[in-house]
C-alpha positions in Angstrom: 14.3 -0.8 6.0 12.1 1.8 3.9 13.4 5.3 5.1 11.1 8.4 6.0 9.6 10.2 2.9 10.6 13.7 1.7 8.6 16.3 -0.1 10.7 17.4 -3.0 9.7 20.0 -6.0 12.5 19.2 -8.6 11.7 15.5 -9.1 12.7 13.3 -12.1 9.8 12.1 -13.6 7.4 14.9 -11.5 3.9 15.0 -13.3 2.7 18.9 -12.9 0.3 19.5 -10.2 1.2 16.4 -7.9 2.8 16.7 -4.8 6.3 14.3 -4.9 8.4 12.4 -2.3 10.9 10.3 -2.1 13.2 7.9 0.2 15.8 5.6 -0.5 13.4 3.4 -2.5 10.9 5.0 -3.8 9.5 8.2 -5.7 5.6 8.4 -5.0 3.4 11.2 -7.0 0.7 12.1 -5.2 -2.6 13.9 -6.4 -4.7 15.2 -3.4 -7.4 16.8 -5.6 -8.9 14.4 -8.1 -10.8 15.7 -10.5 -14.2 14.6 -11.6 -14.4 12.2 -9.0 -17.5 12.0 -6.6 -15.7 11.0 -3.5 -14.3 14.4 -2.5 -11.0 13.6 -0.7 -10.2 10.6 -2.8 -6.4 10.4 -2.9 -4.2 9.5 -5.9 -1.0 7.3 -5.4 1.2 6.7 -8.1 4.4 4.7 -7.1 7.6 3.3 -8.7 11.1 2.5 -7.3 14.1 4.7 -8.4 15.9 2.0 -9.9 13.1 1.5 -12.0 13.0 -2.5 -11.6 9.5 -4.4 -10.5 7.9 -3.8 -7.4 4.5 -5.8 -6.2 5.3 -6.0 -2.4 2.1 -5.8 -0.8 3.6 -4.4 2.4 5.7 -2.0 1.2 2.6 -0.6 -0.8 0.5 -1.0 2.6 3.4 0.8 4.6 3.8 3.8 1.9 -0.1 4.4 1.6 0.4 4.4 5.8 3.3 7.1 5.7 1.3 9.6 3.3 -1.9 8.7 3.8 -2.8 7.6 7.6 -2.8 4.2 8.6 -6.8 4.0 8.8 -7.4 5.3 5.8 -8.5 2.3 3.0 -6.9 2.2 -0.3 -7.5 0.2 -3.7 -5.8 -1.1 -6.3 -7.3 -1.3 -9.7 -7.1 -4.4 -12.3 -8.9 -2.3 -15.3 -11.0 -3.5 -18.0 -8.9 -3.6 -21.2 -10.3 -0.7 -22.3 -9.3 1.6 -19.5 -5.5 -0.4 -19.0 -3.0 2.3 -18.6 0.6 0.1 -18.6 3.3 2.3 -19.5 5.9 1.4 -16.9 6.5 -0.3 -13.4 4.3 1.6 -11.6 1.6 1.1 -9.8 -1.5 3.0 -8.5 -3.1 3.2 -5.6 -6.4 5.2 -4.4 -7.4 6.3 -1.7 -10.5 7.2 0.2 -11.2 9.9 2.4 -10.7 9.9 5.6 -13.7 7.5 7.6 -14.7 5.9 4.1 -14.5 2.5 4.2 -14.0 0.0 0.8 -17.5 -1.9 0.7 -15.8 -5.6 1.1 -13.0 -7.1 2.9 -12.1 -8.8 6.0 -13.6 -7.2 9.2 -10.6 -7.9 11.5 -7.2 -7.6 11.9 -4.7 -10.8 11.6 -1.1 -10.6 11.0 0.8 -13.7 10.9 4.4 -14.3 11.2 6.1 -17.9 9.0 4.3 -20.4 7.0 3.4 -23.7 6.9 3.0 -26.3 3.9 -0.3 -24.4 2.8 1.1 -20.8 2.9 4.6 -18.8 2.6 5.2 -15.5 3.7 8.3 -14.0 4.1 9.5 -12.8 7.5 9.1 -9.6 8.6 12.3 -6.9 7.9 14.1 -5.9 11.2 12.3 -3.8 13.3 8.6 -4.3 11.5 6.8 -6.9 12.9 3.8 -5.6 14.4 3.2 -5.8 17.8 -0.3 -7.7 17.3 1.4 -10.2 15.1 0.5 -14.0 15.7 3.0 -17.0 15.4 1.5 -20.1 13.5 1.1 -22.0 16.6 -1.0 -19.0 18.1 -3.4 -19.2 14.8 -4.1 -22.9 14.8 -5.3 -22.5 18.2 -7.4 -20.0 17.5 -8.9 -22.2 14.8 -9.3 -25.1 17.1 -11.5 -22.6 19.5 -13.7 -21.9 16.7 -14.5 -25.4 15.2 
């Protein structure tokens, strides 16, 4: 289970100017102010685990940008063109918009689904995690059925 973050000023790795925190997994940079942006507010995540090793869990990137950032704030993740790539390391980037700014495309409502069937896999939730709101498989395929 991902611990609580901490704000610490004596980081490794601390790039000048960001705001740092850490928990047992992970050391996030943060850059509240970024320049020459037009979005004022616009939030800059850059995360990587302490160990150092290869990270793309999309809930634990959804649950971090939630801890720092609010949970209905929108965030993005950028797949450059070649020209701007940046890949120096396992780290990954995350942006945020300001508060009641919303990405221009995506789904419009909420579904969270716990298992898989032959079409999809995803793996369970860790203890303690699963949302509230989260739907069994059985619960989806009836929904379907009441839309067809």
């Amino acid at each position: 289970m991902m611990e609580k973050f901490k704000e610490v000023t004596d980081a490794p790795e601390q790039i000048r100017g960001d705001k740092c925190f850490l928990n047992n997994l992970y050391q996030v940079n943060v850059r509240f102010d970024t320049e020459g942006n037009e979005w004022k507010g616009l939030v800059w995540l850059s995360i990587k685990r302490k160990d150092k090793e290869v990270i793309h869990d999309w809930r634990e990137l959804q649950q971090i940008k939630n801890l720092l950032c609010g949970e209905e704030r929108e965030a993005v993740e950028i797949y450059p063109a070649e020209s701007r790539l940046v890949d120096s390391s396992n780290q990954f980037h995350l942006w945020v918009f300001p508060e009641g700014e919303r990405v221009p495309f995506g789904y419009e409502n909420r579904l969270v689904v716990e298992g898989h069937s032959d079409k999809s896999k995803q793996r369970p939730f860790k203890d303690k995690e699963q949302p509230k709101d989260c739907k069994t498989l059985e619960e989806v395929k009836e929904m379907v059925k009441k839309n067809e």
